[in-house]
C-alpha positions, 0 to 999 in steps of 0.5 A: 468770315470763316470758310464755313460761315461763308459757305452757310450764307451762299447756301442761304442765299441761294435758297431764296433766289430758288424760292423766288424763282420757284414763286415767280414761275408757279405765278407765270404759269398760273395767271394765263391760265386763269386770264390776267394780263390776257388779250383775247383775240375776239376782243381785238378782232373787228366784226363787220357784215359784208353784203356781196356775192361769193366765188371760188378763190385760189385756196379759199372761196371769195366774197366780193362787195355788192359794190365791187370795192371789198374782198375778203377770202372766207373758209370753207363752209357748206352753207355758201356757194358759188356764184350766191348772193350773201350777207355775212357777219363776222370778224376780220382774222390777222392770220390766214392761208388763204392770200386774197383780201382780209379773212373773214370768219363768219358767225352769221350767213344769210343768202340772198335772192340778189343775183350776182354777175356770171363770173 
């Protein structure tokens, strides 16, 4: 091969390699965007109704089980209340700022007339 040959066939070569690196990145960028390969966090996340009664936490209010064996920090939400009896309905998040029990994110509140212990 003569200097020029060998220098025609690097610059071929390196044409593919661009034009599959160029392909493979339009698809990286493509198929999150449309869902492929995508967990959703609300399909992982694991939903449970919680029955208990709410109280101010370090950083975030608390729900306690009825039963004293459950807690779970809540985020602020207008619709809850010191020292209220709630049912809430929502799903357990992995991550959160609030350092005591599971973090609930609730999608449904309900109050109850159950009246909780003074805390």
């Amino acid at each position: 091969m003569t200097g020029e040959e060998l220098e025609k066939a690097i610059t071929t070569r390196m044409k593919r390699v661009a034009v599959i690196v160029l392909c493979l990145s339009v698809f990286g960028l493509i198929a999150p965007a449309r869902g492929y390969g995508k967990t959703t966090a609300r399909s992982r996340a694991k939903t449970v109704t919680v029955t208990g009664c709410v109280k101010k936490g370090v950083e975030c209010m608390i729900l306690v089980s009825l039963d004293g064996k459950r807690t779970y920090s809540l985020p602020h939400d207008d619709r809850l209340k010191a020292g209220g009896a709630y049912r809430v309905t929502g799903t357990i998040q992995d991550m959160s700022t609030c350092m005591q029990g599971q973090f609930l994110k609730p999608r449904k509140i309900t109050r109850l007339r159950t009246h909780c212990p003074a805390q």
